[in-house]
Backbone as a ProteinNet text record, in pm:
[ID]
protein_1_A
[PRIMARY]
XXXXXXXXXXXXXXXXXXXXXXXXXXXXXXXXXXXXXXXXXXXXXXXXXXXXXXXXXXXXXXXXXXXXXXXXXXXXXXX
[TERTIARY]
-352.7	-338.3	-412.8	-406.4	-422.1	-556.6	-615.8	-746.8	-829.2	-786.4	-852.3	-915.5	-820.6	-919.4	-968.5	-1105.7	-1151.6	-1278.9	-1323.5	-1395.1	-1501.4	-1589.8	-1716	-1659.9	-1551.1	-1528.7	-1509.7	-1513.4	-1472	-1376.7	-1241.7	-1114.1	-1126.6	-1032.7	-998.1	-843.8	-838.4	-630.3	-645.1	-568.6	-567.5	-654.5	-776.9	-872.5	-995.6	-950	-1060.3	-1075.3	-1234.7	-1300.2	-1285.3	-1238.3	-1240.3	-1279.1	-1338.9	-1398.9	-1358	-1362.4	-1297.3	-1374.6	-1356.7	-1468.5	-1440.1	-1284.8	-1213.9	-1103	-1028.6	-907.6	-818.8	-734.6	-640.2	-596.2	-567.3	-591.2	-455.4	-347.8	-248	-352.2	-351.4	-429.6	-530	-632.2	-722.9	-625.9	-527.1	-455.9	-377.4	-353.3	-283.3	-392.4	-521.1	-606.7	-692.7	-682.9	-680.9	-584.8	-450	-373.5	-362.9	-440.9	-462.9	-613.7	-675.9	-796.4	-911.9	-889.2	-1012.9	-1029.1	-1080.1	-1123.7	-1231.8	-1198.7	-1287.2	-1381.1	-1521.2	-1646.3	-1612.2	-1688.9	-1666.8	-1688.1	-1652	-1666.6	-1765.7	-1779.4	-1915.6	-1900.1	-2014.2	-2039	-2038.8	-1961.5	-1897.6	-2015.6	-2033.5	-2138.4	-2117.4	-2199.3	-2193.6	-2132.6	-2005.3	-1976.6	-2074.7	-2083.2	-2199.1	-2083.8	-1954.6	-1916	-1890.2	-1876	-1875.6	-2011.3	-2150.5	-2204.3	-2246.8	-2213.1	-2208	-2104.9	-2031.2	-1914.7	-1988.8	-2115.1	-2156.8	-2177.7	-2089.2	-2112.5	-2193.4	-2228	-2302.8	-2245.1	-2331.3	-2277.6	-2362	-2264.2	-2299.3	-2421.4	-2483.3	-2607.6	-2524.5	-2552	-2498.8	-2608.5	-2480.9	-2602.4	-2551.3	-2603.1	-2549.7	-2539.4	-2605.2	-2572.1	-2423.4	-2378.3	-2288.8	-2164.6	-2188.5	-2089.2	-2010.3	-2143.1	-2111.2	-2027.2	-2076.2	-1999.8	-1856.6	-1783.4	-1710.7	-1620.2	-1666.2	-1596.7	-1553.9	-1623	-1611.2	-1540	-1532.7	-1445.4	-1269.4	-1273.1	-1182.6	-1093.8	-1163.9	-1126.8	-1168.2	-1290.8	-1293.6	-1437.6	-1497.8	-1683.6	-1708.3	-1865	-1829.2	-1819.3	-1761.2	-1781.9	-1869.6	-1904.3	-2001	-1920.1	-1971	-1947.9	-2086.6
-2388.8	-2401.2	-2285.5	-2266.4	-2130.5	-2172	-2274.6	-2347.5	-2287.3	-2284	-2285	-2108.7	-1973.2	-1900.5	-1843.6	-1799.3	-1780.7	-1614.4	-1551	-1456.9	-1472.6	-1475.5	-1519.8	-1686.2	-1647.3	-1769.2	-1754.4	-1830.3	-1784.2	-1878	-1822.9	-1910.7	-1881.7	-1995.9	-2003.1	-1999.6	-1886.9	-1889.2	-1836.8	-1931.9	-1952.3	-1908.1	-2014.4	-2041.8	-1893.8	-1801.2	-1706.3	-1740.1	-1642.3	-1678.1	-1524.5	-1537	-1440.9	-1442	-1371.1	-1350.4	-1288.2	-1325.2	-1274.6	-1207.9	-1110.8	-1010.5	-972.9	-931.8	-909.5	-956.1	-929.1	-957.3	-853.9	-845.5	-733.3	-792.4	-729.4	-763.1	-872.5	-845.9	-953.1	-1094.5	-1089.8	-1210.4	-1260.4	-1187.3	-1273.2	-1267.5	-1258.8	-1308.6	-1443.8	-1431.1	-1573.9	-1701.9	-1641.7	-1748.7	-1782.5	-1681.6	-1710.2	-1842.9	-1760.3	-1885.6	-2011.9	-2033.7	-2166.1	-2249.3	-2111.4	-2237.3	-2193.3	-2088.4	-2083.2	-1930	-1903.9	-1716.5	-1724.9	-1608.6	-1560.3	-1489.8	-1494.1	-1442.5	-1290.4	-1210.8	-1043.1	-1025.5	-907.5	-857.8	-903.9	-894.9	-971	-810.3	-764.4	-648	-661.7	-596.4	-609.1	-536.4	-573.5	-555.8	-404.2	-311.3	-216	-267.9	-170	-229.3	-126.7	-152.2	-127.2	6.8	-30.4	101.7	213.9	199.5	290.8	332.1	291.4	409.5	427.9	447.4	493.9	588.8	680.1	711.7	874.7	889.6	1009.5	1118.6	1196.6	1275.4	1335.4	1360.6	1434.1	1570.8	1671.2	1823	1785	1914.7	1920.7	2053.1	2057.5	2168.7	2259.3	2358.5	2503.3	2555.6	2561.8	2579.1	2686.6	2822.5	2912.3	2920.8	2846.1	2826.6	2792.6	2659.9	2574.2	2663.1	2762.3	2860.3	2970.5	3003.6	3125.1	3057.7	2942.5	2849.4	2820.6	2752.5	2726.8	2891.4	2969.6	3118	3134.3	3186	3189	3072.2	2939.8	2836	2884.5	2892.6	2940.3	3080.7	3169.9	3312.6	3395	3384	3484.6	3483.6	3554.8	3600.6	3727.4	3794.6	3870.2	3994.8	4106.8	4224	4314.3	4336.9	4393.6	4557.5	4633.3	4802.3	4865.2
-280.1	-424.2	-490.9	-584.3	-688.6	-701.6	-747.6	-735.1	-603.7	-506.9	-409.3	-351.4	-452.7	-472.3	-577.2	-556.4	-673.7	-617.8	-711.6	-684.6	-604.4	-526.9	-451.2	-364.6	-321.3	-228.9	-121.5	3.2	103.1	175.2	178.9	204.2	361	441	590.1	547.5	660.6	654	852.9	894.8	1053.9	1099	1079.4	1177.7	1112.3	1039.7	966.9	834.8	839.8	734.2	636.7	499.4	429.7	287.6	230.8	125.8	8.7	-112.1	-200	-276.7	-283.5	-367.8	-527.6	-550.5	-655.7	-683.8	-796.6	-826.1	-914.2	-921.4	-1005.8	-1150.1	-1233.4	-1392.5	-1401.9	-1309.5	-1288.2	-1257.9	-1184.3	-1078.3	-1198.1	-1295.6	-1365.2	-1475.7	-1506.3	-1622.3	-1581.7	-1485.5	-1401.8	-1420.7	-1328.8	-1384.7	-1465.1	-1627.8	-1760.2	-1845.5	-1769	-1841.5	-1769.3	-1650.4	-1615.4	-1685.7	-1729.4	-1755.1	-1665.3	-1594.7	-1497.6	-1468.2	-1571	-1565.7	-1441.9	-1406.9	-1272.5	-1329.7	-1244.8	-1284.5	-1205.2	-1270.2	-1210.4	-1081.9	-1023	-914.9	-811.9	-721	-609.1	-538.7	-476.4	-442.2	-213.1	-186.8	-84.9	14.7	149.5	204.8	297.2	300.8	390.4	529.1	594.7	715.9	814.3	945.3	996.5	1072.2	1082.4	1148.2	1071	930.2	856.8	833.2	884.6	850.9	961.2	1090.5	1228	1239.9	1133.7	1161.9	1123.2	1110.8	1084	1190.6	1182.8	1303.9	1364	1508.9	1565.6	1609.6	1564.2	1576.6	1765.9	1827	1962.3	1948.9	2076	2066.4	2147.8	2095.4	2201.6	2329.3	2411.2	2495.4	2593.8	2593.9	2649.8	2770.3	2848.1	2992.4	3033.7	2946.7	2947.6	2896.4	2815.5	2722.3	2873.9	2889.5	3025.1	3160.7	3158.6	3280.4	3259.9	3112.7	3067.2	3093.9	2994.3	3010.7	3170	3250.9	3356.5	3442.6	3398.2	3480.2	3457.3	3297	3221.2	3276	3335.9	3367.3	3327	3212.5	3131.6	3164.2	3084.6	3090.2	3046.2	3094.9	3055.8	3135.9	3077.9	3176.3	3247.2	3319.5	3382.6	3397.4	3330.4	3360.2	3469.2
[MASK]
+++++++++++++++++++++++++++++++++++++++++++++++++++++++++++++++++++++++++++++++

């Protein structure tokens, strides 16, 4: 039922749990004209893989550079 969401709730739809954080200006006009304005926004929690998603630059390491070249075919020249 339309009752059953609302901003800061947390609905079960097969067997999960989900949270309602916002709504779109459709959606709080819907439940204006029922009688049951929604309270504002609820502020959504940092996900933990988004801030693990920061990259690590690799270290150069010229040993590893000269090995690579040389596995490769290439290196350098000796005159």
């Amino acid at each position: 039922m339309p009752q059953d969401f609302a901003v800061g709730t947390d609905v079960a739809i097969l067997a999960r749990q989900f949270r309602i954080y916002d709504m779109d200006e459709y959606s709080r006009e819907f439940y204006e004209r029922l009688g049951q304005p929604q309270p504002p926004a609820c502020g959504c929690p940092v996900d933990n893989f988004e801030t693990s998603k920061i990259p690590i630059l690799p270290k150069k390491d010229p040993e590893m550079l000269q090995y690579m070249e040389k596995k490769l075919g290439g290196g350098k020249v000796l005159s």
